[in-house]
C-alpha positions in Angstrom: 94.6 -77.2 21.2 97.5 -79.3 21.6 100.7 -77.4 23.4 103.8 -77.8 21.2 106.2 -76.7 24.2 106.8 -79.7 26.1 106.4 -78.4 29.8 104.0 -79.0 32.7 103.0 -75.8 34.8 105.3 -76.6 37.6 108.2 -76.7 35.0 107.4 -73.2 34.0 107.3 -72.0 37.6 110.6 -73.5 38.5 112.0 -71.3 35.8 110.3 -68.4 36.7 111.8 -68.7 40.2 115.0 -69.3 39.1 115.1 -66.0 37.3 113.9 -64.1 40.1 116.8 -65.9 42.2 118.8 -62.8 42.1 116.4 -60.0 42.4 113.6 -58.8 39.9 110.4 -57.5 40.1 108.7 -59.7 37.1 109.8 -62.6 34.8 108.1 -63.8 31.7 108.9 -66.7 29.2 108.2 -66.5 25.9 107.8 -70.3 23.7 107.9 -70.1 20.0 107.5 -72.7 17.4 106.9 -71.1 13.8 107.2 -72.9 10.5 108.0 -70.6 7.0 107.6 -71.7 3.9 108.7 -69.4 0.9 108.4 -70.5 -2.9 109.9 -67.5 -5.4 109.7 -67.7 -9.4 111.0 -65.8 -11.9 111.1 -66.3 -15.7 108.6 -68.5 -15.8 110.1 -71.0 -13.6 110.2 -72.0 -9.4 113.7 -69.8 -8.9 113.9 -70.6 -4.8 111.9 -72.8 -2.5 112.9 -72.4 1.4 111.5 -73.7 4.3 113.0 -72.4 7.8 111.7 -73.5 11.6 112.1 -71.1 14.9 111.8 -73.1 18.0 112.9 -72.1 21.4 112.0 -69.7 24.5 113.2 -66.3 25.4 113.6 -65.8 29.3 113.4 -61.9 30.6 113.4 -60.8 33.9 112.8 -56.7 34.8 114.6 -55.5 37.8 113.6 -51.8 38.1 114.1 -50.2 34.2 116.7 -52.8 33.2 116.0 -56.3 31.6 118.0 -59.6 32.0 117.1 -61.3 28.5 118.7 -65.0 27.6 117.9 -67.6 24.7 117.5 -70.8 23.9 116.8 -73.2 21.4 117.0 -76.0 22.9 113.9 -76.8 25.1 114.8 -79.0 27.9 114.8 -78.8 31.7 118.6 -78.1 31.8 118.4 -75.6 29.0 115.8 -73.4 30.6 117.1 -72.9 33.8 120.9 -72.3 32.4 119.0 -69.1 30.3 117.2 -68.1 33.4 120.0 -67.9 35.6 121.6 -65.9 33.3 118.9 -63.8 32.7 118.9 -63.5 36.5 122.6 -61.7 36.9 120.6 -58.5 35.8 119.7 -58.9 39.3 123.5 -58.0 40.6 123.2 -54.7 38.9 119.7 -53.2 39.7 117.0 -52.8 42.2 114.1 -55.8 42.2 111.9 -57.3 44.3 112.4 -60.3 46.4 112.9 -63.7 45.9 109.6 -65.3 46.0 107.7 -68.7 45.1 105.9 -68.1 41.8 102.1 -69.2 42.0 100.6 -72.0 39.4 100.3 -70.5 36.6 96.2 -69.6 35.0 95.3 -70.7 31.6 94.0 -67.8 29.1 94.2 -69.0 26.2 94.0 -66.2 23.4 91.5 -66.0 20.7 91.9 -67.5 17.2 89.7 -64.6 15.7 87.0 -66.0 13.4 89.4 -68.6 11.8 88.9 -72.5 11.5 91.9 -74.7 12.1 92.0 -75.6 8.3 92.3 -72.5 7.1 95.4 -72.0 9.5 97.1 -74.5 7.8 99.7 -73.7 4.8 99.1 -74.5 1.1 101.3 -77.0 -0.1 104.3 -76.4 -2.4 102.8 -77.9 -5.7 99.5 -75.7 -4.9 101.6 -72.7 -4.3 103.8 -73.4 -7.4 100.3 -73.3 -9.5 99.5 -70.1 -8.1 102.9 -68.5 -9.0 102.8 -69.9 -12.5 99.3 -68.6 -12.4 100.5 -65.0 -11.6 103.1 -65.2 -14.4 100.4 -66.0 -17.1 97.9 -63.2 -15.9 101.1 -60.7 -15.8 101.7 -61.1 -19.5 98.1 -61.5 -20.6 97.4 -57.6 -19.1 100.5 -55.8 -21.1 102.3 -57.4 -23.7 105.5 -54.9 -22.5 105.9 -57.0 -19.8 109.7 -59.0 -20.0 110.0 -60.0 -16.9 107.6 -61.2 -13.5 109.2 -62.5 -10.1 106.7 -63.6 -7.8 106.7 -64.8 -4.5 104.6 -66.4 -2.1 105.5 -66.5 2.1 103.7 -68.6 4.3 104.5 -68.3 7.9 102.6 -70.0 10.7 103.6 -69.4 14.4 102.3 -70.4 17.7 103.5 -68.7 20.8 102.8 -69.4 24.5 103.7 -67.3 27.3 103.9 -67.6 30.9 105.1 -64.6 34.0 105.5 -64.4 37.0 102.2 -62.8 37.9 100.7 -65.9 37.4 99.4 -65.2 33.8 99.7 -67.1 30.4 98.6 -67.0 27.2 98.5 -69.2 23.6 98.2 -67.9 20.2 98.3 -69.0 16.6 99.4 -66.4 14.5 99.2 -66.8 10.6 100.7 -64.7 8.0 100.7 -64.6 4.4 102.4 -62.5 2.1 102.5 -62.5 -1.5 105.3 -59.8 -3.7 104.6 -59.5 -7.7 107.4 -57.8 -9.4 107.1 -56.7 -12.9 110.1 -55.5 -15.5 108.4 -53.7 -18.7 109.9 -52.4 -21.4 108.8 -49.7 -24.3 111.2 -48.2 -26.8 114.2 -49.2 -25.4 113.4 -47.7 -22.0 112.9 -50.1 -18.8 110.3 -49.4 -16.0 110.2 -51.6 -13.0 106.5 -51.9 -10.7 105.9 -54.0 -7.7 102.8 -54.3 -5.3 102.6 -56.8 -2.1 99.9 -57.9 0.3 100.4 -59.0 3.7 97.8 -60.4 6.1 97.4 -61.6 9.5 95.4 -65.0 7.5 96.4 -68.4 6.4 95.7 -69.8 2.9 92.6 -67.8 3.1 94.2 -64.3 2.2 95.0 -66.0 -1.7 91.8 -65.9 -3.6 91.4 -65.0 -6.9 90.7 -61.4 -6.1 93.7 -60.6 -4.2 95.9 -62.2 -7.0 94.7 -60.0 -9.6 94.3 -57.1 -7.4 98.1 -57.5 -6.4 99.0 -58.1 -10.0 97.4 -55.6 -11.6 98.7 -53.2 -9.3 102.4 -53.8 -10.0 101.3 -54.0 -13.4 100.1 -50.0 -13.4 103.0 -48.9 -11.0 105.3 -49.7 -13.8 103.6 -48.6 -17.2 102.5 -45.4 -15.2 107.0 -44.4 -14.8 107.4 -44.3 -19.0 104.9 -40.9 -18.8 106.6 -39.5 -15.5 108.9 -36.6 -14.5 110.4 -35.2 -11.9 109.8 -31.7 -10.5 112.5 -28.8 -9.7 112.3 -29.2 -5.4 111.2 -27.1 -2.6 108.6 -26.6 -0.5 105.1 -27.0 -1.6 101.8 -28.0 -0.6 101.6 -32.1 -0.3 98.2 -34.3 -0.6 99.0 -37.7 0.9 96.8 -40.0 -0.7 94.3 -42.6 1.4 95.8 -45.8 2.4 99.4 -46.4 1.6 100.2 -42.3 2.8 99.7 -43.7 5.9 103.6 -44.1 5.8 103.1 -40.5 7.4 102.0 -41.3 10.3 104.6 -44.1 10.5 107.6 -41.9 10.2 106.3 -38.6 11.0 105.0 -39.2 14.6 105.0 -42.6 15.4 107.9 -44.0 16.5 108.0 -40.8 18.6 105.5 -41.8 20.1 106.4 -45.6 21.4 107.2 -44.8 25.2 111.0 -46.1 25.5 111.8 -43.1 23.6 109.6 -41.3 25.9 110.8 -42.6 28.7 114.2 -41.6 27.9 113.4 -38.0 27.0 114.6 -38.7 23.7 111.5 -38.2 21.7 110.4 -34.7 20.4 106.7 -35.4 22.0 108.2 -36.3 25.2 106.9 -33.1 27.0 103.9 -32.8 25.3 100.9 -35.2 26.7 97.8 -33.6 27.6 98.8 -30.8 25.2 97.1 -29.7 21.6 99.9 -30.6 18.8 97.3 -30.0 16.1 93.7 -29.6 14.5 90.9 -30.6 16.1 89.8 -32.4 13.1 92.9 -35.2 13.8 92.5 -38.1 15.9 94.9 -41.0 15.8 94.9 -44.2 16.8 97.3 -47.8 17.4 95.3 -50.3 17.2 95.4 -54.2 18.1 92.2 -55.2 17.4 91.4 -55.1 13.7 91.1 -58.8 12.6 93.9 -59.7 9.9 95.6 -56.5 10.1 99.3 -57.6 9.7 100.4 -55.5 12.3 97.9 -56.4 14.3 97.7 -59.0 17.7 94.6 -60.5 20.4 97.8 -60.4 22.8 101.1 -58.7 22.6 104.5 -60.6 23.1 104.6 -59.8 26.7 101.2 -61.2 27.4 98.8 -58.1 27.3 95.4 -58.2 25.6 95.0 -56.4 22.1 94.2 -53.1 22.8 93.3 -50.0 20.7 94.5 -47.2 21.9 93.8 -43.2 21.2 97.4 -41.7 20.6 95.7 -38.0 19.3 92.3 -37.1 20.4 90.8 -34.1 18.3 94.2 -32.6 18.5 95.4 -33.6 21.6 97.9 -35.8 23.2 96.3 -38.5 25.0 98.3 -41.5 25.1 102.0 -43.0 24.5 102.7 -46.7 23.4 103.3 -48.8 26.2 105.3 -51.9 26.8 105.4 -53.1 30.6 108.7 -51.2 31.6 107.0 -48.1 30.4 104.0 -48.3 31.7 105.6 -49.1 35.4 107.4 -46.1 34.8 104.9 -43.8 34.2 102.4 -46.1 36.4 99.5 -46.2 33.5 98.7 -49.5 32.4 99.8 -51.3 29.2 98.7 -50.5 26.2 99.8 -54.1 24.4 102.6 -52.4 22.4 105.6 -54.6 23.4 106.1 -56.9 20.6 109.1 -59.0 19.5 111.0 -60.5 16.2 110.8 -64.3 17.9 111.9 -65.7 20.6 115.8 -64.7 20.3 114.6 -61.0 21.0 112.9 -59.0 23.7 110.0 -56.8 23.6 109.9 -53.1 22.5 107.8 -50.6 22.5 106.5 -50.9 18.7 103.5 -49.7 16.3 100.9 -52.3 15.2 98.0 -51.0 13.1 98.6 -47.0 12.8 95.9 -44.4 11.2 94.2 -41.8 11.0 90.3 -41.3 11.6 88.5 -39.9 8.8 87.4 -36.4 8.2 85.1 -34.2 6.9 86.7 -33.4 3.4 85.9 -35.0 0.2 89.0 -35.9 -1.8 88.1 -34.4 -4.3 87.7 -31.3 -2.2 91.0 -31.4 -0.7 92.8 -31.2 -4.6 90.6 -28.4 -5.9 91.7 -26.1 -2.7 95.6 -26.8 -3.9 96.8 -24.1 -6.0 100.2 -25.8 -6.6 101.2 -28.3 -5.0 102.0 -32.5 -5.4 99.6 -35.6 -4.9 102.1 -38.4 -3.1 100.4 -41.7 -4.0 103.0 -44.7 -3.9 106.0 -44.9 -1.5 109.4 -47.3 -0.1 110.9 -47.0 2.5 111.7 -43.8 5.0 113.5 -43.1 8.5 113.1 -40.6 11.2 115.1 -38.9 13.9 113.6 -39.6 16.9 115.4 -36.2 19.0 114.8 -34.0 16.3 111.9 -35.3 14.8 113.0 -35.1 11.3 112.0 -37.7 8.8 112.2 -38.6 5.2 110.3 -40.7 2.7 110.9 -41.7 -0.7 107.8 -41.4 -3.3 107.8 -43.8 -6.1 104.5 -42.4 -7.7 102.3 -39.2 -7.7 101.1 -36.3 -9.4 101.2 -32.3 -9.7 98.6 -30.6 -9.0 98.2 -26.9 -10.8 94.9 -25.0 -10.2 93.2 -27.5 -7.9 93.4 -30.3 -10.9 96.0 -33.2 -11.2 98.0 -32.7 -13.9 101.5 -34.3 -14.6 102.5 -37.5 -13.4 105.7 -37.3 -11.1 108.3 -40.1 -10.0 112.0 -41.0 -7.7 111.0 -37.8 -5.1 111.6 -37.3 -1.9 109.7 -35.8 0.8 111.0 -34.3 4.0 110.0 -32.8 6.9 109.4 -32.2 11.3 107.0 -34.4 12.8 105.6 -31.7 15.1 105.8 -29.3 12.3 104.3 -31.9 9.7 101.2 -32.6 12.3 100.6 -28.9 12.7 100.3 -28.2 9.0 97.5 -30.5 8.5 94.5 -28.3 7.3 92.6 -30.4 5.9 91.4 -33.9 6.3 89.3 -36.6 3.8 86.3 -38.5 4.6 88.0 -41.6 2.8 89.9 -43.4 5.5 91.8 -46.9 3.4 93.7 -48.9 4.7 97.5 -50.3 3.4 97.8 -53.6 3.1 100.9 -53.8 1.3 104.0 -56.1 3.1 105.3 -53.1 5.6 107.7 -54.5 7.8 109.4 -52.2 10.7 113.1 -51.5 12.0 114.1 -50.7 15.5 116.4 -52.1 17.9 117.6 -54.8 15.5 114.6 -56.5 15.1 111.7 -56.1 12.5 108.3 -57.1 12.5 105.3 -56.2 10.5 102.8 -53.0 10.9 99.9 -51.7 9.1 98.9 -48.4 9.0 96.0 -46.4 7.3 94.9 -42.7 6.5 92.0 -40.3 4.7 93.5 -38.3 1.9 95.0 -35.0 4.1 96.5 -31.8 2.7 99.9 -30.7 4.2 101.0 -27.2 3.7 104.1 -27.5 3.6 106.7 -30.0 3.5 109.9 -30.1 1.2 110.2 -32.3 -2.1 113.5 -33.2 -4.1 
């Protein structure tokens, strides 16, 4: 593979040196060079086409717990060093290591996963055009209530290098792909709105025929299913989180909680609590790095440590934090390849990647027939969490009442709140139908976003409030 960064390893070591000038125990540099290309159509027709390039390098330097960060976009000799001396200055302010000559950097050149280079390689505009237009036609063809689809189709293709001062480097090519179908419907004068997404760690490979009509069938339901729903006085009742996309649970509930900078700083509700039981022994989670084509998912983090998975919850106990490198010095554990990054203008948190549940022993059928009264949460958007407190909230688009252990009524527009610790406690029961969501999931923290995946068995909560 041909480097796109143009820099010889003696280049790379000058810079490191020159951020560890002023004091610093490690350096890295991070090279970017991504290429997006995102075609949107609406009423029938190509409504946007934009095409945006990141290319630069991100210079951090870690003296003690603090971090000297600088960017640039311009990748020259001169440009470099000006970013790492400035990243350096950190060096005035904390506690590092000395100056030292940086060894020749090793090659370790990250997988590709199963891929070919062809099928790394973005469709063109005309073919994604096709495809869109193609959406449009099947939208209308499966519910003649339809007035309105917007579709969308992002193609992103980055390759990273990155080089520290421990004498390590790695290259990646990361794909992803993410497709958005939104449909407008309307039925005797009343207008219903659905949407579904899919977003993949893949390259033109992730749009076949079978994930378009998958995708577009499923925005198609979401909104026909609204015109029969209600809403439901609120409360506290029994909650079913449904397999796959109630994985935003474990999202909000406990996991950012659980990403060690919060940790570290004694600001997370779990802080106290490794090594101790925070609920049944039928629950283990896990963060995982490894699952090929998981969105969230990477062979090496954005600090340079290999993909991991990593047990958070084992049979009810705290076993492990997410770990960038500042973290994991801190705490003197190793890693756990959780430091990821927006691009190359940001540095690396502590942040969730593939997030779930393992499966159970319940049926899901099971789970609903031991409800009395309670609701069945199927589709969600978007929720937030307090990290001190532990209190979060989700919004449900789409679900269902249950009344006598059978799903009756279909609900809409409610949301569910709870405690994290509280939530995780009042798990009783657990499904034997793990699914994963694949949907476009795309996290906040810090000011910087980047995409997860996460994934659950149908559980039964015993309490959480709805309104």
């Amino acid at each position: 593979m041909t480097s796109p960064f143009p820099f010889q390893p003696e280049d790379l070591r000058r810079v490191l040196s020159e951020a560890l000038s002023r004091g610093g125990h490690y350096a890295d540099i991070f090279l970017e060079d991504t290429s997006i290309r995102s075609l949107e159509l609406q009423d029938g027709m190509v409504s946007q086409a934009v095409q945006t390039v990141l290319y630069g390098a991100g210079i951090r330097v870690l003296c003690g717990e603090q971090t000297g960060f600088a960017y640039t976009m311009e990748l020259t000799m001169p440009a470099m060093l000006r970013a790492a001396t400035f990243a350096a200055s950190i060096g005035r302010y904390g506690k590092g290591g000395e100056n030292r000559q940086m060894p020749l950097p090793c090659l370790a050149t990250a997988s590709k996963w199963t891929r070919s280079d062809e099928k790394t390689e973005n469709l063109s505009p005309l073919a994604v055009r096709d495809i869109l237009l193609h959406i449009d036609q099947m939208a209308h063809e499966m519910d003649r209530r339809i007035v309105r689809v917007k579709a969308s189709l992002n193609q992103r293709l980055q390759t990273v290098s990155l080089v520290n001062s421990l004498g390590e480097e790695f290259t990646d090519i990361r794909p992803r792909t993410t497709l958005f179908v939104h449909i407008v419907m309307e039925q005797s004068g009343q207008t219903e709105m659905g949407y579904a997404s899919r977003m993949m760690q893949m390259g033109a490979e992730m749009v076949t025929e079978t994930t378009i009509r998958e995708v577009v069938s499923e925005a198609v339901r979401r909104a026909a299913f609204l015109f029969g729903a209600s809403r439901i006085e609120g409360g506290e009742t029994t909650v079913v989180m449904a397999a796959g996309a109630g994985g935003i649970l474990l999202h909000e509930a406990i996991g950012h909680a659980f990403e060690a900078d919060f940790i570290r700083q004694g600001t997370s509700v779990f802080a106290d609590m490794l090594g101790k039981e925070i609920c049944s022994p039928d629950i283990t989670i896990v963060d995982d790095g490894t699952q090929q084509g998981d969105a969230g998912c990477l062979a090496w983090d954005d600090e340079g440590t290999k993909g991991l998975r990593t047990v958070l919850v084992a049979d009810g106990r705290l076993e492990s934090f997410m770990h960038d490198r500042i973290s994991a010095r801190h705490f003197q554990v190793s890693p756990t390849g959780n430091g990821r990054r927006q691009s190359f203008r940001h540095p690396p948190l502590p942040r969730m990647r593939s997030t779930y549940m393992l499966p159970g022993q319940a049926t899901a059928d099971d789970i609903i027939r031991s409800v009395r009264r309670g609701i069945l949460a199927e589709v969600f958007t978007n929720g937030q969490v307090q990290i001190g407190a532990g209190d979060f909230t989700f919004y449900m688009k789409q679900g269902h009442l249950i009344e006598d252990g059978r799903i009756t009524r279909p609900l809409r527009d409610m949301n569910i709140i709870g405690n994290g610790p509280r939530a995780l406690r009042d798990i009783s029961l657990v499904g034997n139908d793990l699914q994963f969501d694949h949907s476009a999931s795309m996290c906040g923290k810090g000011g910087q976003n980047v995409p997860v995946s996460q994934g659950l068995p149908t559980v039964l909560i015993n309490k959480l409030t709805v309104g």
